[in-house]
Structure formats: structure tokens, C-alpha cells
N, C-alpha and C positions, 0 to 999 in steps of 0.2 A: 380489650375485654378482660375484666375481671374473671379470676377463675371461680368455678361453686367447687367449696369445702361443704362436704358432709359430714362430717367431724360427728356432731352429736347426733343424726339421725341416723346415721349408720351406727353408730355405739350403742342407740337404743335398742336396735333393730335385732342386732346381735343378742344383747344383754334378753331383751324378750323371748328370744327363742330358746336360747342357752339354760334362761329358767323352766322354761318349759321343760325341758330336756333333761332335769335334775334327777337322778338316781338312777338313769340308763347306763349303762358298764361301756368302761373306756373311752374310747375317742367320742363315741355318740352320745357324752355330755360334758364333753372338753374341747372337741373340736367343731365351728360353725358350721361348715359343710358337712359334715356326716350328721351330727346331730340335728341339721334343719330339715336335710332327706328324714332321719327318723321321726320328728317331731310332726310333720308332713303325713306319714306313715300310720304313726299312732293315732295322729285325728282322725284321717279316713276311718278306720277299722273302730275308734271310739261314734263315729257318724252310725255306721253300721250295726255297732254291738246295741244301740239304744233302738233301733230296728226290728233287730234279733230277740231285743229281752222282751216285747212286746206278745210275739209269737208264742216264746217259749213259756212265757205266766198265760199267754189265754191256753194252752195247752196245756197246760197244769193244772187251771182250773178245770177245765171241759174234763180232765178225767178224775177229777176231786169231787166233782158233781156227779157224773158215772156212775161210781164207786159209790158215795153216798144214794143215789137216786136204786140202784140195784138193788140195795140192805132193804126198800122200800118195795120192793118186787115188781122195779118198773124201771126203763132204759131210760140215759138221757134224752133219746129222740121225741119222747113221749112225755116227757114236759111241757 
């Protein structure tokens, strides 16, 4: 039996994350294992923060509207 060399799929694989990982301080953008855990990391919470910013602009609005609809002598519930 022949052996499987991953030579170039595991170099990609590497080389992919590693990019990702670019301007993290120290090991966790020099070394594969720490910076795959961070890289790993970072997307969860980047999944999350686009979640987040959804919330935090309709919240923004609803008191932008508020604030405007009050000047008019009337609550936003009463829109």
C-alpha cells in the first residue's frame, strides 16, 4: 500500500487559516494551533456581533423615532 502524502493540502490548509489570523499579536498569528483556536474564535463572535448589530441599530432607531415623534407631542407607541 502506498502511503497518502498531504503535502499540499495540509499547506493550504495551514497557509488559509494563518491568513486569516493576520495582525493577531504573537503566536496567534505565527503559530497554527493557537491561531486556528483564535481564528475559530473570532468567527464565532464575528457570527454573533452581526446578530448583535441588528438589535443594537433597531434600538437606535426606535429611540431616534421617540425622540423625534415627542418634539411632535406624541409617543412612539402612537404612531
Amino acid at each position: 500500500m502506498v502511503r497518502v502524502k498531504r503535502g499540499n493540502v495540509a499547506r493550504k490548509r495551514r497557509k488559509k487559516v494563518l491568513q486569516l489570523a493576520k495582525g493577531y499579536r504573537g503566536a496567534h498569528s505565527r503559530l497554527f494551533r493557537v491561531a486556528n483556536q483564535q481564528v475559530m474564535k473570532a468567527l464565532r463572535y464575528s457570527y454573533v456581533g452581526r446578530k448583535q448589530k441588528k438589535r443594537v441599530f433597531r434600538k437606535l432607531w426606535i429611540s431616534r423615532i421617540n425622540a423625534s415623534a415627542r418634539q411632535k407631542d406624541i409617543t412612539y407607541s402612537q404612531l
